[in-house]
Steps between C-alpha positions, in 0.01 A plus 500: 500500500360558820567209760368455851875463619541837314160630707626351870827698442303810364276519812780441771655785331240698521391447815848545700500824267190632699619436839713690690776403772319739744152297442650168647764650757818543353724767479483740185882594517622842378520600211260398156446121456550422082192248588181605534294313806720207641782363436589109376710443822217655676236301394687172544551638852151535561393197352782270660675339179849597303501811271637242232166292533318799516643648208469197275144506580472879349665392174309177525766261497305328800168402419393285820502678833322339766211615635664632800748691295206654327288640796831614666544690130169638613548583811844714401316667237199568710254318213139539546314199489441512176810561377606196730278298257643626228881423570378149656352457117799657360691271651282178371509583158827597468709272278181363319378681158156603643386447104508102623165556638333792307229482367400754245272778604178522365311825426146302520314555795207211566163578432443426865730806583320729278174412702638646850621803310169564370290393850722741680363824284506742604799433677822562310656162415762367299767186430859559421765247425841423673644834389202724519355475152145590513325159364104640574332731731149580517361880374566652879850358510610597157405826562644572845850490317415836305626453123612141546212423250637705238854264497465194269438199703871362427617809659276558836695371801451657832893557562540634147174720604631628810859610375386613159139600468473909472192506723623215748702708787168741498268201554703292791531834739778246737706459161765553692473285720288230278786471242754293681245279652414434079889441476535233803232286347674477148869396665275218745401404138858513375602260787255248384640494125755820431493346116162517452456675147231709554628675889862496290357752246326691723755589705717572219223768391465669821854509595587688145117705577553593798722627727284431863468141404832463406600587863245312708550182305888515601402524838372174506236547739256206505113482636205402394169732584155300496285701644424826637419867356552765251383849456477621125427837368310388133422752241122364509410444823738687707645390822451176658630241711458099436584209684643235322543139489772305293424135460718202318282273213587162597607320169555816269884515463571810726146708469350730783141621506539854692163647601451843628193571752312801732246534718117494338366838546840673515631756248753281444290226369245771326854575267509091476169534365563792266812260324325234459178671358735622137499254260653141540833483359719156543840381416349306203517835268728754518536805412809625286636881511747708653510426833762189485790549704770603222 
C-alpha cells in the first residue's frame, strides 16, 4: 500500500530527476551522468544537509524534517509554490495512515448544489468529487464534454474523459497542453490521501490505458488550476472559448462546482445557448452502450 512516507520519497525523486546541474550552477562534468537531473550529493549540497540525511528522506526512513529543511528542499529543487505546499503537506502526513481521518466520499450532491447548477443555465456547470468523478452538471455542462453523456454515470470522470474519451483530444484544442495540468491536480489529491480507494483505482486504470498519463503522473508535477480559460472545438457548436471558475463546496467531502462562462451577445455564449437548448440530461440516469472506456 501506498504511504505518504512512500509519496515524500517518490516526489523528491522525481523532482531532483527534472533538474539539471546546469539549472542551479554546477558543473555538468564530461562524459554521460547514469542519473537523470541531479544528483543525491548534489541536492544535499544545495540544500545544506548530509547526503545520508538526504537520502534517508528519499527512502523515507526520516519522516520529520523541519520546516527549514523543507523550503531549502524547495529551493534546491526549484518547487513552485504549489509544489512547496505539497511537500510541506507531504511532510505532515507522513508517518500517519491518512485513513485515520477519512471520511468516506459521498457521490450525493445537496439539493442546494443542484439549484446553482440549474440558476447558472445556460452556463455550462458541473460538480466533481476529489478525483474528478462527475457527481451532476446541468444540460450545458454535460454537454460541453462531447460523449461524456453516453458513459454510465459510475464511469464519467473528467481525468478518465480526457485520457480515454475518442472525441476528447478533438474537443480540448490545448490537449496538449491541458493534459498535464489534469495530471498535477490528481497527485495534489494523492498528497492529501495516496490510499484513497477510489484515486488508487483510477490511477491503476490509466496507467495500464494509457501511455501519456502514465508518464506525466511519474513526473510528479503538482498544481492546482481554479480559474481561467479554455477553447474547445465541439461537434455541435463548433469553436469556442469559455472562462471558467472552479470553486470548493464547503462541507461536501472534497466536491468542486466548476462553472464555465462568456460574454452575453458573443458567439461564444450564442454556442452556450445552443447546448443548453437540447434536452436536459443529468447524472441521475445514465445511459449504457459502447462508449465505456474498455
Amino acid at each position: 500500500m501506498v504511504t505518504s512516507a512512500n509519496e515524500l520519497g517518490k516526489f523528491l525523486r522525481a523532482h531532483r530527476a527534472a533538474v539539471g546541474p546546469e539549472a542551479v550552477g554546477l558543473p555538468t562534468g564530461h562524459g554521460v551522468r547514469r542519473t537523470p537531473g541531479l544528483r543525491r550529493e548534489e541536492v544535499s549540497l544545495l540544500a545544506g544537509m548530509s547526503v545520508d540525511y538526504y537520502t534517508r528522506l528519499e527512502r523515507g526512513k526520516e519522516l520529520r524534517p523541519s520546516p527549514s529543511v523543507v523550503d531549502a528542499l524547495a529551493a534546491a529543487l526549484r518547487l513552485t509554490s504549489d509544489e512547496h505546499d505539497h511537500l510541506r503537506g507531504l511532510v505532515v502526513r507522513s508517518g500517519r495512515s491518512a485513513a485515520d481521518g477519512r471520511r468516506p466520499l459521498t457521490r450525493t450532491v445537496r439539493p442546494g448544489v443542484r439549484q446553482l447548477l440549474a440558476a447558472l443555465r445556460p452556463n455550462p456547470a458541473y460538480v466533481v468529487g476529489p478525483t474528478n468523478d462527475l457527481l451532476a452538471a446541468n444540460p450545458s455542462g454535460l454537454r460541453l464534454l462531447a460523449g461524456m453523456e453516453a458513459w454510465p454515470a459510475g464511469q464519467r470522470n473528467i481525468v478518465r474523459y480526457v485520457f480515454l474519451h475518442p472525441q476528447a483530444r478533438n474537443l480540448y484544442v490545448d490537449w496538449a497542453k491541458m493534459a498535464p495540468g489534469v495530471v498535477a491536480h490528481l497527485r495534489a489529491v494523492a498528497g492529501a490521501d495516496p490510499d484513497l480507494p477510489e484515486l488508487v483505482n483510477l490511477v491503476a486504470e490509466l496507467r495500464v490505458k494509457s501511455p501519456e498519463f502514465a508518464e506525466l503522473w511519474d513526473r510528479y508535477e503538482v498544481g492546482a488550476h481554479t480559474d481561467g480559460n479554455k477553447r474547445f472545438q465541439h461537434p455541435t457548436v463548433g469553436t469556442l472559448t469559455l472562462g471558467y471558475e472552479a470553486m470548493s463546496l464547503n462541507g461536501a467531502n472534497g466536491q468542486r462546482l466548476i462553472a464555465y462562462y462568456a460574454t452575453p451577445g458573443s458567439a461564444d455564449y450564442d454556442a452556450v445557448i445552443l447546448l443548453d437548448m437540447a434536452e436536459p440530461a443529468l447524472d441521475s440516469t445514465s445511459r449504457r452502450n459502447t462508449l465505456m472506456p474498455g
